[in-house]
C-alpha positions as CSV (number, residue, x, y, z in Angstrom):
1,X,0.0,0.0,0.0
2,X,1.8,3.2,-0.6
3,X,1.9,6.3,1.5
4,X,-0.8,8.4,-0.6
5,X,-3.4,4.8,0.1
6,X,-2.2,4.7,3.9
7,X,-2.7,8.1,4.9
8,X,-5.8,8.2,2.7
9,X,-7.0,5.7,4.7
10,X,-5.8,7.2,8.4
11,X,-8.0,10.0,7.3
12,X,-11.1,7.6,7.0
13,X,-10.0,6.0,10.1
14,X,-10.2,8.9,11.8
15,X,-13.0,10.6,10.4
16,X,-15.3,7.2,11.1
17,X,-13.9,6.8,14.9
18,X,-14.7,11.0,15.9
19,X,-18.1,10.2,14.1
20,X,-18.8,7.0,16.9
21,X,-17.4,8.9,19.7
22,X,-19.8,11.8,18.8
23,X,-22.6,9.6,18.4
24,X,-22.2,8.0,21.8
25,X,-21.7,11.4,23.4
26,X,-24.9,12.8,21.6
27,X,-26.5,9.6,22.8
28,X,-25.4,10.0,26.2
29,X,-26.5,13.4,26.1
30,X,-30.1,12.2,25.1
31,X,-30.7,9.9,27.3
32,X,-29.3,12.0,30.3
33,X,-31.5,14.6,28.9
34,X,-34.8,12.3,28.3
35,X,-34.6,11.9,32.3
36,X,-34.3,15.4,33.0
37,X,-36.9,16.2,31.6
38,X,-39.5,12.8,33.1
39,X,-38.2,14.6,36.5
40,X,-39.4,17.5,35.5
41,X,-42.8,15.6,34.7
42,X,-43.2,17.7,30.9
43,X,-46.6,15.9,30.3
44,X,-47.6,17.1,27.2
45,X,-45.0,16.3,24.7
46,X,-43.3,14.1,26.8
47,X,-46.2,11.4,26.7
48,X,-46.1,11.5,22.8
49,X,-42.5,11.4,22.5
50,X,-42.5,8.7,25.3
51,X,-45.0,6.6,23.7
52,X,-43.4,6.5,20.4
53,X,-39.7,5.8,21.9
54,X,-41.4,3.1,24.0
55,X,-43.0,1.3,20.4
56,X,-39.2,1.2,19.3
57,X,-37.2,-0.1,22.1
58,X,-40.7,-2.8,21.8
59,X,-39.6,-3.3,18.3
60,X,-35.8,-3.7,18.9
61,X,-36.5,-5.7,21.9
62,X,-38.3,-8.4,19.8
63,X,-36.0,-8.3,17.0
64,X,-33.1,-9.0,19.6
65,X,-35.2,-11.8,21.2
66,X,-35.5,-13.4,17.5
67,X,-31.7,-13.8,16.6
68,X,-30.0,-16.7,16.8
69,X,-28.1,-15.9,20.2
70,X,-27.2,-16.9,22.8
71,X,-30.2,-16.3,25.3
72,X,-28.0,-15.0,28.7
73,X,-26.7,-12.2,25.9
74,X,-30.1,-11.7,24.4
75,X,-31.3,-10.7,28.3
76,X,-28.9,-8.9,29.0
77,X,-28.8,-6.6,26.2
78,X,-33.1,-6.4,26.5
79,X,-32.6,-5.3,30.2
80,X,-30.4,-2.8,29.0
81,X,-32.0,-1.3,26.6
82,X,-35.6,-1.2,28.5
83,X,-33.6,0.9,31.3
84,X,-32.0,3.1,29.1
85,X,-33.4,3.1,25.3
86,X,-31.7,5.6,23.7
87,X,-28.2,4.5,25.1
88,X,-29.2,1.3,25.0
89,X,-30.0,1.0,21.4
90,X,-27.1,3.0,20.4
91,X,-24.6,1.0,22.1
92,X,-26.2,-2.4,20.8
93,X,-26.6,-0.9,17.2
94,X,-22.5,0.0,17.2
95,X,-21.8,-3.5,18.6
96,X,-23.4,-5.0,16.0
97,X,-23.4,-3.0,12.5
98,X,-19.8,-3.1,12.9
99,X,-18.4,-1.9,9.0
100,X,-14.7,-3.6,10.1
101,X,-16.5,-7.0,10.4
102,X,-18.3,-6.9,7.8
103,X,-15.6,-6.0,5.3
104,X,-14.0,-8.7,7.3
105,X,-17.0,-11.5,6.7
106,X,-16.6,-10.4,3.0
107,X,-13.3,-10.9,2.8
108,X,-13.3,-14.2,4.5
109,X,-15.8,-15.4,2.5
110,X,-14.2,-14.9,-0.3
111,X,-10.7,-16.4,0.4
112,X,-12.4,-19.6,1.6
113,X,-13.6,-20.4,-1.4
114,X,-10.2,-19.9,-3.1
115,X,-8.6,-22.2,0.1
116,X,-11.4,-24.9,-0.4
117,X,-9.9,-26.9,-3.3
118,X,-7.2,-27.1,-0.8
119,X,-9.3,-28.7,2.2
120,X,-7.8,-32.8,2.3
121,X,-10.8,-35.2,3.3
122,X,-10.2,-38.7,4.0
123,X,-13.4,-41.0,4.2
124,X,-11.4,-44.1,5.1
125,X,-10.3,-42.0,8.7
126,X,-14.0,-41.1,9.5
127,X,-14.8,-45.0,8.8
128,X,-11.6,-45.8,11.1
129,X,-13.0,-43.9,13.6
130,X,-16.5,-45.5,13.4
131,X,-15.2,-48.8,13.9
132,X,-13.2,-47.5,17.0
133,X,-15.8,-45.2,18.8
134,X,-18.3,-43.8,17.5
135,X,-18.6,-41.0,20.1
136,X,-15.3,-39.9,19.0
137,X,-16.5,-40.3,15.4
138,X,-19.4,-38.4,16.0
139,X,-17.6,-35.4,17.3
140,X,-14.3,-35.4,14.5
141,X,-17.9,-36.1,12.3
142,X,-19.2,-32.6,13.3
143,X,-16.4,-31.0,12.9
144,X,-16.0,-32.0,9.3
145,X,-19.4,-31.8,8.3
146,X,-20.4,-28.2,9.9
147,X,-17.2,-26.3,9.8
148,X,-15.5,-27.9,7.0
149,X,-12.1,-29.0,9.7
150,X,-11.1,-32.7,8.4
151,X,-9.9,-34.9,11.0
152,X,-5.9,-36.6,10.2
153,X,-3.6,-39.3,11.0
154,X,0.0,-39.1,10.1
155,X,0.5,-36.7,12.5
156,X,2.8,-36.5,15.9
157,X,1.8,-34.3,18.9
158,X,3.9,-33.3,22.0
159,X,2.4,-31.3,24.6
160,X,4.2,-28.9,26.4
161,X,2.8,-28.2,30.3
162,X,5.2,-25.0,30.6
163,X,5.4,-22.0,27.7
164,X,9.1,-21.9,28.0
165,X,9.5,-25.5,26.9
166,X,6.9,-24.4,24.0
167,X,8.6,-21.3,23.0
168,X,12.3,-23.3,23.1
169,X,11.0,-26.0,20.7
170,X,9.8,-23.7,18.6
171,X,13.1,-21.9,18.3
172,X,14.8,-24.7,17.7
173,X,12.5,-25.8,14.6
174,X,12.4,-22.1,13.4
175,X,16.1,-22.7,13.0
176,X,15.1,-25.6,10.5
177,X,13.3,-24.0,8.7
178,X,13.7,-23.9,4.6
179,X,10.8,-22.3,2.9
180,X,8.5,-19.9,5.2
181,X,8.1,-18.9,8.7
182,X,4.4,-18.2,9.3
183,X,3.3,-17.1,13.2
184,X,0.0,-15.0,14.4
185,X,-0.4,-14.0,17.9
186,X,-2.8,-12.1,19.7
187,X,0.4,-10.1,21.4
188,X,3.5,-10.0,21.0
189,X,6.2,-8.0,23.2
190,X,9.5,-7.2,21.8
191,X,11.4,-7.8,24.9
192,X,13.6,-10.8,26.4
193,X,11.3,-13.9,25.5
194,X,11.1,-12.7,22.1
195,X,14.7,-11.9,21.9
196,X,15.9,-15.1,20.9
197,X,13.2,-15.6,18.3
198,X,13.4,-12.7,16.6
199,X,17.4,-13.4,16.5
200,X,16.0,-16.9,15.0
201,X,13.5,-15.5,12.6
202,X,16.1,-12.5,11.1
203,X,18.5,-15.1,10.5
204,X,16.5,-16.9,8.6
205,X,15.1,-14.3,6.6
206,X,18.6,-13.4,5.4
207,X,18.8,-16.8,4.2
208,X,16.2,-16.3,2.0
209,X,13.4,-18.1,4.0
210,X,9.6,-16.4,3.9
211,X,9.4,-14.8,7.4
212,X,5.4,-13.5,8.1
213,X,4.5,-11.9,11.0
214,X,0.5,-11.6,12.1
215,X,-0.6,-10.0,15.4
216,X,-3.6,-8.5,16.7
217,X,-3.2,-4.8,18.0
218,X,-5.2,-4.5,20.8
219,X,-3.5,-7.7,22.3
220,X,-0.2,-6.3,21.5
221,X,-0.6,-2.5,22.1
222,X,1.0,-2.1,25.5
223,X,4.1,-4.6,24.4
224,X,4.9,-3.0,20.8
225,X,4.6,0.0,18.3
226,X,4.2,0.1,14.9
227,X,8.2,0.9,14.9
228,X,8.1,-2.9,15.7
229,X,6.6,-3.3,12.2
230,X,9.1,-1.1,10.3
231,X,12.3,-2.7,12.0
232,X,10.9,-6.0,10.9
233,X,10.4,-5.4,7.8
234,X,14.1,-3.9,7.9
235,X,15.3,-7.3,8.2
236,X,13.2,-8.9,5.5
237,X,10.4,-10.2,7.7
238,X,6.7,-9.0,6.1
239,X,4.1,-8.2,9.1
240,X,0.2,-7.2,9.2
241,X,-1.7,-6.2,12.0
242,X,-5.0,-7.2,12.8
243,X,-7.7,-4.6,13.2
244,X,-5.4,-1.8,13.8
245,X,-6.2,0.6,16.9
246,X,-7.6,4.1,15.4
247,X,-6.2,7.3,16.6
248,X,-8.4,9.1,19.4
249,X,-10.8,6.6,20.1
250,X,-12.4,3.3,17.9
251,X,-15.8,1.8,19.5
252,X,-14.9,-1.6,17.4
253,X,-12.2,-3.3,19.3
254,X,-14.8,-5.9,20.5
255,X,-13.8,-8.5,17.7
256,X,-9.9,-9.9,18.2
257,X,-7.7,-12.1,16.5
258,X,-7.0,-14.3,19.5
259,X,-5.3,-17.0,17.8
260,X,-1.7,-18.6,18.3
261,X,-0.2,-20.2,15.4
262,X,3.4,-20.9,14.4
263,X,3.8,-23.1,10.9
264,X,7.0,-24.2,10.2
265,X,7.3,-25.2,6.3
266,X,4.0,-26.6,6.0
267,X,5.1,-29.6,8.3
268,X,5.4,-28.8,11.8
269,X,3.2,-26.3,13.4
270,X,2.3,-25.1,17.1
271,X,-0.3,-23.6,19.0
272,X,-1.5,-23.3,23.1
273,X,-2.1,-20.4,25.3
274,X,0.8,-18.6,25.3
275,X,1.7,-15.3,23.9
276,X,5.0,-14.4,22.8
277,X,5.4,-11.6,26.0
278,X,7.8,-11.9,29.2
279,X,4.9,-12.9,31.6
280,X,3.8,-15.7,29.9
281,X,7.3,-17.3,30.2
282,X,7.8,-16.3,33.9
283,X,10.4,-13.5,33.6
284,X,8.3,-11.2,34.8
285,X,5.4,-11.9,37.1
286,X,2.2,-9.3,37.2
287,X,0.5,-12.3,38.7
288,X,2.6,-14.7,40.4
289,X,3.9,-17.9,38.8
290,X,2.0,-18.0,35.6
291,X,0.6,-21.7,34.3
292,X,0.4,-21.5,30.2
293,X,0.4,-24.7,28.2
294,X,1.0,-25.0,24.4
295,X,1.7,-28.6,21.8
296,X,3.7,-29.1,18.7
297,X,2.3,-30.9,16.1
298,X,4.1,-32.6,12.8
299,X,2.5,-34.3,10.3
300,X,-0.5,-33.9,8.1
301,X,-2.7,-32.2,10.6
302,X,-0.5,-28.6,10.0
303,X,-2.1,-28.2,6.7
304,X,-4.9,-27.0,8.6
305,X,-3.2,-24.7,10.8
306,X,-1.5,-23.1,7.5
307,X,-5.0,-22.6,5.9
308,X,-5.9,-20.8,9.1
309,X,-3.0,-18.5,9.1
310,X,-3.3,-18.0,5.1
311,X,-6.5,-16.9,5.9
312,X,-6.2,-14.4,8.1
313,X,-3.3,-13.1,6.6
314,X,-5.3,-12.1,3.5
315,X,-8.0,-11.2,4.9
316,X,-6.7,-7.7,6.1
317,X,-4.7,-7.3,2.8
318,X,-5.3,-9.9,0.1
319,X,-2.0,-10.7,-1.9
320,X,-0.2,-14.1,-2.8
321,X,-3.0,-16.0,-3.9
322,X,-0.5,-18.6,-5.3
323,X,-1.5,-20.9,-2.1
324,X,-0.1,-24.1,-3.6
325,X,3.2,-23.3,-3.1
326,X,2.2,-22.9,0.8
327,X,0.0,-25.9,1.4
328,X,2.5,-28.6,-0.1
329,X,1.2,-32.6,-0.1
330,X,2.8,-34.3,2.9
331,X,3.9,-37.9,3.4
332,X,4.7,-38.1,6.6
333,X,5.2,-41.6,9.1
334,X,4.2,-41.1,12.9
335,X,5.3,-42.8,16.3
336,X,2.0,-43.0,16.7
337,X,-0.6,-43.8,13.2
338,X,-3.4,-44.9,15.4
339,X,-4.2,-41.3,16.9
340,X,-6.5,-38.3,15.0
341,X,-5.9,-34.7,15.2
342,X,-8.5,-32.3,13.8
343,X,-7.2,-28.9,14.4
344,X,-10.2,-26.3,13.7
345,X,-11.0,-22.2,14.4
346,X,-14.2,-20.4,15.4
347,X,-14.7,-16.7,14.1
348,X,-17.5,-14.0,15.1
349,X,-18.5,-13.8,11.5
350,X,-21.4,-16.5,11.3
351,X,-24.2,-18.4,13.7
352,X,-22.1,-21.0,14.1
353,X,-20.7,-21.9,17.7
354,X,-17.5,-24.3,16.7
355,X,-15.5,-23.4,19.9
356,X,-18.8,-23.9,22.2
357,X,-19.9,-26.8,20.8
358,X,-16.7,-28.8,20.7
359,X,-16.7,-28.5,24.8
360,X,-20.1,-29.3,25.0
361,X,-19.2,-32.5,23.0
362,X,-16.4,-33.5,24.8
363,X,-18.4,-32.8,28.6
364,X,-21.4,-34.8,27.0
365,X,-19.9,-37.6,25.7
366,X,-17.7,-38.0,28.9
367,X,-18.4,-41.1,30.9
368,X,-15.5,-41.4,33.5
369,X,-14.0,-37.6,34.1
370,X,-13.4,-34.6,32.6
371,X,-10.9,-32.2,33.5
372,X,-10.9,-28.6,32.4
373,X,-8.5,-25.7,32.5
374,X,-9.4,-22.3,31.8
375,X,-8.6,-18.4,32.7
376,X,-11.9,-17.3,32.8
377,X,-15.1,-19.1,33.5
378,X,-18.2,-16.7,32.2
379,X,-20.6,-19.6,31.3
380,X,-23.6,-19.4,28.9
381,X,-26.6,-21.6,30.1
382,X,-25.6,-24.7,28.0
383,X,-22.2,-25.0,29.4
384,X,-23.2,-24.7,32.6
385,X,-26.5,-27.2,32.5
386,X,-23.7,-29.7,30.9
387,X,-21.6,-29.6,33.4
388,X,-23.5,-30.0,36.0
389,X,-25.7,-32.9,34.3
390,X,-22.1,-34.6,33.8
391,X,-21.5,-34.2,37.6
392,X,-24.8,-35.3,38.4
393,X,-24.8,-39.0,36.2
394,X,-21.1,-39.5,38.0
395,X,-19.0,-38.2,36.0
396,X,-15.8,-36.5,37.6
397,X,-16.5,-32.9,36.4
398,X,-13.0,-30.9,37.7
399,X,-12.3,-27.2,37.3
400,X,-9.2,-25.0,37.3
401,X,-9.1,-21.3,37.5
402,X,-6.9,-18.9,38.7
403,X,-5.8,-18.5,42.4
404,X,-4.5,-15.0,41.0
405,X,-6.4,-13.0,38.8
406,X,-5.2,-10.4,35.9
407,X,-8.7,-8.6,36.1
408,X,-10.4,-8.7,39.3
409,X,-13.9,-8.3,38.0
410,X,-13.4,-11.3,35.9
411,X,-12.7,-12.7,38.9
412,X,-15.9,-11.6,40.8
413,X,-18.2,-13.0,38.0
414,X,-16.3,-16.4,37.9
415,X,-16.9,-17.0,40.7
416,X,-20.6,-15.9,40.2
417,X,-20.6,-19.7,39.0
418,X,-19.1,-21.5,41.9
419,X,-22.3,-22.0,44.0
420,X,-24.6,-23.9,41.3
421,X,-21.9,-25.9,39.7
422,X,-20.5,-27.0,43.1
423,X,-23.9,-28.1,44.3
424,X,-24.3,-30.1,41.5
425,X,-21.5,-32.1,42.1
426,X,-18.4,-30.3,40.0
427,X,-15.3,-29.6,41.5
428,X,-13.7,-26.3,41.8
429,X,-10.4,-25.2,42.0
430,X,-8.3,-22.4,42.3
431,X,-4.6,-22.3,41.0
432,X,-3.0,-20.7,44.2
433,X,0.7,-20.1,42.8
434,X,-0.8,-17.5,40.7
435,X,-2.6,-17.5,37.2
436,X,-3.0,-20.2,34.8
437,X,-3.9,-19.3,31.6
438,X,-4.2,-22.3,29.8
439,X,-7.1,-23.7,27.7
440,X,-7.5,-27.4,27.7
441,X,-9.5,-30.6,28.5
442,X,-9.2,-34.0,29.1
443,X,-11.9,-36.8,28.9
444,X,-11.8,-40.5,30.0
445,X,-7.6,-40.9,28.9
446,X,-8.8,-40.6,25.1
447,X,-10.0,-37.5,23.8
448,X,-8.7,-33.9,24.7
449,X,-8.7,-30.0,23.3
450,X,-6.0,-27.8,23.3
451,X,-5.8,-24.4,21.7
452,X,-6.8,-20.2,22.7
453,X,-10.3,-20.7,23.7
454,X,-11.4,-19.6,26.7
455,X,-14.7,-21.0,28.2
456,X,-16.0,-17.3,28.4
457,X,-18.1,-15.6,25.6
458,X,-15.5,-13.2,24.5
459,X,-13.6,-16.5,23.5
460,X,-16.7,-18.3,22.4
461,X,-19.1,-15.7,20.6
462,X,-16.2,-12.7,19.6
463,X,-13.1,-13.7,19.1
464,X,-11.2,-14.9,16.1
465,X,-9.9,-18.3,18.2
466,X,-8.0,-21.6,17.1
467,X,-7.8,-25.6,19.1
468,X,-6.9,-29.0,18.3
469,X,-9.5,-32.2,19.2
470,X,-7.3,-35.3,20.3
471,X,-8.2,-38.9,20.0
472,X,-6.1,-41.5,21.3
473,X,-2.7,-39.7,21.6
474,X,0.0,-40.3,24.7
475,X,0.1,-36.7,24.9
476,X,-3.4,-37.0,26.2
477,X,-2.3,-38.6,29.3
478,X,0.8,-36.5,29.9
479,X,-2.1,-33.3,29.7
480,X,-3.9,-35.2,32.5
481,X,-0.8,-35.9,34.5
482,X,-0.5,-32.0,34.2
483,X,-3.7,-31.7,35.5
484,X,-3.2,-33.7,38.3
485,X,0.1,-32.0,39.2
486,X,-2.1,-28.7,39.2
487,X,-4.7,-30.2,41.2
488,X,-2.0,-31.0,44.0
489,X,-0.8,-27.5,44.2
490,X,-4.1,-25.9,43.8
491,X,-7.0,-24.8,46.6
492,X,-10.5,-26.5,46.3
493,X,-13.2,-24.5,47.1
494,X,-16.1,-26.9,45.9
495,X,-17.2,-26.8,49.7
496,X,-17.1,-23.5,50.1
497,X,-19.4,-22.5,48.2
498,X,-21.6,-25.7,48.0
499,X,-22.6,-25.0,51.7
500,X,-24.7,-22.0,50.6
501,X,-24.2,-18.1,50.1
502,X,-25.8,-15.4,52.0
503,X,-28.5,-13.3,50.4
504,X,-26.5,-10.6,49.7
505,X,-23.8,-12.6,48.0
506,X,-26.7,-14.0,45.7
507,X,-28.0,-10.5,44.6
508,X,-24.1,-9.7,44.3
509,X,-23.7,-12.8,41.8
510,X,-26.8,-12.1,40.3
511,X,-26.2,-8.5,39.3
512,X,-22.1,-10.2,37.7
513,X,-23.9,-12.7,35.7
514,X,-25.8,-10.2,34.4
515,X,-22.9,-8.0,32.8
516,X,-21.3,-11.0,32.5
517,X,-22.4,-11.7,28.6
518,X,-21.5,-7.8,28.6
519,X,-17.6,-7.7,29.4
């Protein structure tokens, strides 16, 4: 893009986000106004003005309560905009005509179809799978069939319960590398952990291998500037940014590229919760000893994980539509040909719940335990009815959330949940050396997921996210050994808040699980 096109479109940046700020204020100013003026009971044209604004916020209640939502969020927006309409409407109108996303869904749409000819399908694995369990099949089944995320063999997996021994395996295959580099990451800090990488990925770059950078801004806009960009690209290393922060003020940060991808050549790929910034390795702690998890994966299964990155990668500037070249055929022999990988993604730009519905598969179909780790526990109803009817037909339902929070309100409204999923039986716990960030479960020694997604709804119904369903896998077990290492150093509160809470602890609870589809 050259600099006439770039500042052209910092103009219209600009120009868009003062236009939203202005509309908010003049909103604000409305509604502040409209209740001035019921105070000062003005009968006579408020009645008629009040009547008609009342027929609206009717009408844009009862389109709300006929989309395809999530019900919790439904509620909560309807309760918002029947105490405040003007606001109300205004706020729920920006949040959802957003003109980023849909350029965005446009885009997307488009560079699937060029990336579907690409998409490997394998009818004899789904019929392997059929004949081993067909729970399993079922849920590789739905991947396939509703989100278009084939299911492989021929592909190794290591799981790594620490982000240093991640982010040191990944060096050291970086260092391998012979065609391209590709890696997208919600943030990235240019500081000591990235240090050595960056060393890793210049290097390579001045050997002639393809070095692409992707990372989202608001993730990454305390750790880096766009100077970070230029002094990549310096060194022969090409980088985008993902829904780049206006100047002065944008109202449409609500939609993130959370995602954490590193392909290596097309054969060996990795992904977990970690981002590439010092806390998440432990050399600085904000929150005590931080727990962050990640796996490695070679084989056939990082095809998918390079379609996801080629996608996203496009999608804020399409170029190099040659994807052939990226997406080469691989023959590859595992340790272990008897296990399935079906990495997959969930995206904000469609009805479709991927990320939601694979956890609900796996807490369904569990019959002995299931183990979960997550940083933030903001349930919609179905999660929360399926865990607690797991609990309640024996299955060992086990939780882990921080001991040490990064946002203390997140805190608050997680544990807005304890008290119904404790009494129905699920065990909570709380990761007292400080904050684990990681995003994974484990089921009955067999099936697992590993990836970004948080079970909260900014993970589940607004951010760009990316995980990997496991069947049959050794690394499986060494994620529950993990989680039984975790359980020994952690504090359970399951009795603590199955004995009851006082009344105004319930109101409290009640008023954070009312924002909480909100946050």
């Amino acid at each position: 893009m050259d600099a006439d096109k770039v500042e052209k479109k910092h103009r219209e940046d600009v120009k868009n986000s003062i236009g939203r700020f202005l509309f908010v204020g003049i909103a604000l100013l409305v509604q502040l106004g409209w209740v001035v003026l019921f105070l000062f009971r003005l009968t006579e044209h408020y009645l008629m003005v009040s009547l008609i604004v009342r027929v609206l916020t009717v009408l844009v209640v009862l389109r709300i309560f006929g989309k395809h939502e999530n019900a919790a969020m439904k509620m909560s927006w309807i309760l918002t905009i029947m105490a405040a309409p003007i606001l109300g409407v205004v706020l729920y109108e920006l949040r959802t005509r957003s003109n980023f996303i849909k350029t965005v869904s446009r885009r997307f749409n488009v560079i699937d179809r060029e990336l579907q000819p690409y998409t490997v399908e394998d009818a004899e694995i789904q019929e392997k799978l059929r004949n081993l369990d067909r729970g399993a099949a079922n849920q590789f089944y739905y991947l396939r069939s509703y989100a278009n995320f084939p299911v492989y063999q021929n592909t190794d997996i290591r799981y790594y319960p620490e982000a240093s021994e991640g982010l040191k395996a990944q060096i050291e295959e970086i260092r391998k590398a012979k065609h391209y580099i590709f890696m997208e990451y919600h943030a990235i800090e240019d500081k000591n952990a990235f240090l050595a990488l960056k060393t890793a990925l210049i290097e390579k770059a001045k050997e002639g291998v393809l070095v692409r950078i992707f990372y989202d801004d608001v993730g990454s806009v305390g750790f880096i500037s766009p100077a970070f960009v230029r002094a990549m690209e310096a060194h022969g290393i090409e980088c985008r940014v993902f829904n780049p922060i206006v100047p002065i003020v944008n109202l449409f940060m609500n939609n993130r590229d959370h995602r954490k991808i590193t392909v290596i050549d097309g054969t060996v790929g990795f992904t977990g919760g970690y981002n590439l910034a010092d806390e998440y390795f432990n050399i600085t702690h904000p929150h005590g000893y931080w727990k962050d998890v990640g796996i490695r994966m070679e084989g056939e299964a990082v095809h998918t994980l390079t379609m996801l990155f080629l996608e996203m990668w496009n999608t804020m500037e399409k170029s190099d539509r040659d994807y052939a070249k990226y997406l080469p055929e691989i023959h590859y022999s595992p340790k272990e040909p008897d296990a399935f990988a079906a990495p997959y993604a969930d995206s904000p730009l469609d009805e479709k719940r991927i990320g939601e519905d694979v956890y609900l598969n796996l807490i369904k179909n569990a019959k002995d335990y299931v183990y979960i780790m997550t940083p933030y526990l903001i349930l919609t109803d179905d999660m929360s009815r399926e865990l607690c009817l797991a609990a309640r037909r024996g299955v060992d339902v086990r939780i882990i959330t921080p001991g040490k929070p990064d946002k203390k309100l997140v805190l608050k409204i997680t544990q807005s949940y304890f008290g119904s999923l404790a009494s129905a039986g699920v065990r909570i716990y709380e990761y007292t050396p400080g904050f684990c960030h990681g995003k994974m479960a484990v089921s009955d020694d067999t099936m697992a997921v590993i990836g970004t997604i948080n079970f909260d709804y900014r993970s589940l119904y607004h951010h760009f996210e990316n995980a990997v369903l496991l069947y049959r896998y050794k690394a499986i077990l060494d994620m529950k050994k993990d989680f039984e290492n975790c359980f020994s150093e952690s504090m359970e509160q399951t009795e603590k808040y199955r004995s009851g809470r006082s009344t105004a602890l319930r109101i409290g609870h009640c008023l954070l699980r009312f924002i909480a589809p909100l946050v």
